[in-house]
C-alpha positions as a Python dict, from the first residue, in 0.01 Angstrom:
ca = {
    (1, 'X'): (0, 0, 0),
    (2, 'X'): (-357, -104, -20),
    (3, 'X'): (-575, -57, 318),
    (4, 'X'): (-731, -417, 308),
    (5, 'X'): (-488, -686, 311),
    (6, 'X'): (-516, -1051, 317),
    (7, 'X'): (-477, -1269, 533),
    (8, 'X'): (-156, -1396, 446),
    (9, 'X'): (-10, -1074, 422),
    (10, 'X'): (-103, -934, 712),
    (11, 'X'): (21, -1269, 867),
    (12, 'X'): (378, -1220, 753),
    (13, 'X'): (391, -834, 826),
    (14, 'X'): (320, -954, 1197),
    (15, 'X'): (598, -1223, 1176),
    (16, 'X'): (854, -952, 1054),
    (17, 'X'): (716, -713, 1325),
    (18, 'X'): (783, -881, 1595),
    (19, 'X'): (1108, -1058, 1488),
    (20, 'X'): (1273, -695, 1426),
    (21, 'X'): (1281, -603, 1794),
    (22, 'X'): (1576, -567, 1946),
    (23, 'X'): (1783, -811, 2177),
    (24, 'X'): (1668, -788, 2537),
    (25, 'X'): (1956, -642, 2798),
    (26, 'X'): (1965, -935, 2938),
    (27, 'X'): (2072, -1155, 2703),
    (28, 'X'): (2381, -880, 2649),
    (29, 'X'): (2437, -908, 3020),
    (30, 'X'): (2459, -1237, 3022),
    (31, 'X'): (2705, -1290, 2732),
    (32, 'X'): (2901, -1035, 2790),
    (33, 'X'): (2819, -849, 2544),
    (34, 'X'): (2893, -1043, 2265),
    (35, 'X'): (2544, -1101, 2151),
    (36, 'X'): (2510, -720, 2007),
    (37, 'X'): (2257, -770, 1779),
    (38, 'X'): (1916, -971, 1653),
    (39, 'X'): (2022, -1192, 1318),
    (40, 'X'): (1653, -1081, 1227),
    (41, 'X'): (1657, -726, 1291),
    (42, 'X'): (1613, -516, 979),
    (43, 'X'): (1569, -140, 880),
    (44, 'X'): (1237, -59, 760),
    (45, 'X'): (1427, 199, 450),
    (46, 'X'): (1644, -69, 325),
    (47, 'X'): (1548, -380, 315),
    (48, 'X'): (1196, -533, 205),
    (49, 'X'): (976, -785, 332),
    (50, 'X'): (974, -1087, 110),
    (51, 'X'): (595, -1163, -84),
}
């Protein structure tokens, strides 16, 4: 991938940074474990970010 990106791209790789953390302890304390894992979470091998 190219050094200099634009602005909009560099925008969205933020967005999908962020949103691929995972789901704080608390929130599996809290419900009992039945909130495992984030819907947005994603591995960086398999699956793409969108253009």
């Amino acid at each position: 991938m190219a050094r200099n990106k634009n602005y909009a791209r560099k925008k969205r790789y933020a967005k999908a940074q962020i949103s691929n953390l995972p789901v704080p302890t608390w929130v599996t304390m809290k419900t009992q474990r039945r909130v495992r894992q984030h819907p947005g979470e994603r591995n960086w091998r398999t699956h793409t970010i969108k253009r």
